[in-house]
N, C-alpha and C positions, 0 to 999 in steps of 0.2 A: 663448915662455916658458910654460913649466905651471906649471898654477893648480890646488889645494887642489880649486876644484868641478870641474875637468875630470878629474881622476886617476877611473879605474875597473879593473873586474879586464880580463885580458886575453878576446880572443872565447874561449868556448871551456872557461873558468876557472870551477872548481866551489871554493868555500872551502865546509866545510859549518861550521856555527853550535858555537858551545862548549859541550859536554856536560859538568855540574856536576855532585859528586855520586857519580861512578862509580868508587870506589874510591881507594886511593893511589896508583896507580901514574901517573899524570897529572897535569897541572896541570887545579886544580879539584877534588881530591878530597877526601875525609876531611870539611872545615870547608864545603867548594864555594862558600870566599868570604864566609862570611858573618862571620867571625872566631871569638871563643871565648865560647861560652855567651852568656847572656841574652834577652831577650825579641825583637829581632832577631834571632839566629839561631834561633827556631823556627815562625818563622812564624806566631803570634798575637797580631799589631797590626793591629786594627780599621780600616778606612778612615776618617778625620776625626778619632781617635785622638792626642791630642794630650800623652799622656805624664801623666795623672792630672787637666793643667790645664781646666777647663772648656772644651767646645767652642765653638766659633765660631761656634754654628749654636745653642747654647744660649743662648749670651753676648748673640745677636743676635738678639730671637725675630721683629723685623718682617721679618725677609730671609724668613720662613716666608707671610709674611700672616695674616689673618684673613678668613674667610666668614661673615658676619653674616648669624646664620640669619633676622632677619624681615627681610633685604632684599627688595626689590618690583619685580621688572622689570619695565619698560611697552616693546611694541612703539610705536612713535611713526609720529604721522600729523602732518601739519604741514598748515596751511592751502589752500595751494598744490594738494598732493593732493586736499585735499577738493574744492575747485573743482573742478578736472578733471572728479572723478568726479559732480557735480553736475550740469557739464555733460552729461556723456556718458547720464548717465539720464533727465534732462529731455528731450536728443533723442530717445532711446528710448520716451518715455512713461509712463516707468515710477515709482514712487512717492519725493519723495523725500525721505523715511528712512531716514537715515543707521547703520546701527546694527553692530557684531562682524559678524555674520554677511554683512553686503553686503560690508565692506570686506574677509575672506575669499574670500570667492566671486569678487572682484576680482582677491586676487591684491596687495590692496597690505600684509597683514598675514601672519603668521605661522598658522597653523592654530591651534596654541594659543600661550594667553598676555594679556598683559592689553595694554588697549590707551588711550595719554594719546594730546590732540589736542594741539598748541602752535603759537603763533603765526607760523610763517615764513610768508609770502607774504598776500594779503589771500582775502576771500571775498566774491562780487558776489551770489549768488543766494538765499533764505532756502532752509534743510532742519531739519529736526531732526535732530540731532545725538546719540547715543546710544552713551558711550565712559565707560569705567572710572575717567580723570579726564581733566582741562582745565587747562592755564596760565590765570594770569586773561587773559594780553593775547589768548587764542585764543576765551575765553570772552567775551568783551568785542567782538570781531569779528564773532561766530557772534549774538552778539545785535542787534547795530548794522545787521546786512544784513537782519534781521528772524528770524532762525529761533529755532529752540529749542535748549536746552541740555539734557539728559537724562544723569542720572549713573548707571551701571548699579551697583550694589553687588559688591564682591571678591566672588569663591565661597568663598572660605575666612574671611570675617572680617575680624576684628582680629586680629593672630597676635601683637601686644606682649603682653609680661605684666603683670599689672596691677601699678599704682604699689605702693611698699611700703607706703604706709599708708591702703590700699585695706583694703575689710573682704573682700574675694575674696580677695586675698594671703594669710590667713592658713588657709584654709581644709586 
């Protein structure tokens, strides 16, 4: 029995595509389908275009999001790493102050960017620790095993804008 998806042209079988548009002497000509007059038949309806009524895309501005310009990304270091790397420089000999620049040169950070510590996994050896911010429960470990906690300051500041009834706001 044939079926609707089996039907194809025969081998060999060139149909070519309906040419619109090309006079009256064919089917397709003159109107080429579009009917008579209006903003359909001339081909200037906008894509999203929704016949005067407010768009979709206006109606609905969270489908758009927002980029909250003083947002603050932190590369993240978690306890766990820290260890590791604690270990691995104590065998080395080497000093251990923890600071942007080691955890780079590591290989466990981002080249740029800011960098928060947080609490997954514990920390057995004391280091100074020296990162852009800390959870408290990572701060709280980092002191408990003996070491130090060192906050590096943003290189950009405070980027909020001052309260409005700041005397800088009026400025």
């Amino acid at each position: 029995m044939i079926k609707l998806h089996d039907l194809s042209p025969s081998a060999g079988a060139n149909k070519s595509k309906k040419r619109v548009g090309r006079g009256t002497g064919g089917k397709g000509g003159k109107t080429a389908g579009r009917g008579t007059k209006g903003q359909l038949a001339r081909n200037t309806v906008k894509a999203g275009f929704e016949g005067g009524q407010l768009p979709l895309t206006q109606r609905l501005p969270k489908l758009r999001g927002f980029a909250n310009p003083f947002r603050i990304e932190y590369n993240v270091v978690n306890l766990d790493v820290l260890n590791q790397l604690i270990e691995k420089l104590s065998a080395e000999g080497k000093s251990l102050e923890i600071n942007p620049e080691v955890l780079k040169s590591e290989g466990i950070v981002h080249h740029k960017g800011l960098i928060k510590v947080l609490g997954r996994g514990e920390i057995t050896a004391k280091a100074i620790v020296h990162a852009h911010g800390f959870s408290a429960s990572a701060k709280e470990a980092i002191l408990a095993a003996g070491g130090k906690v060192v906050l590096v300051p943003l290189p950009f500041g405070d980027r909020r804008p001052p309260a409005k009834g700041n005397a800088l706001a009026n400025r």
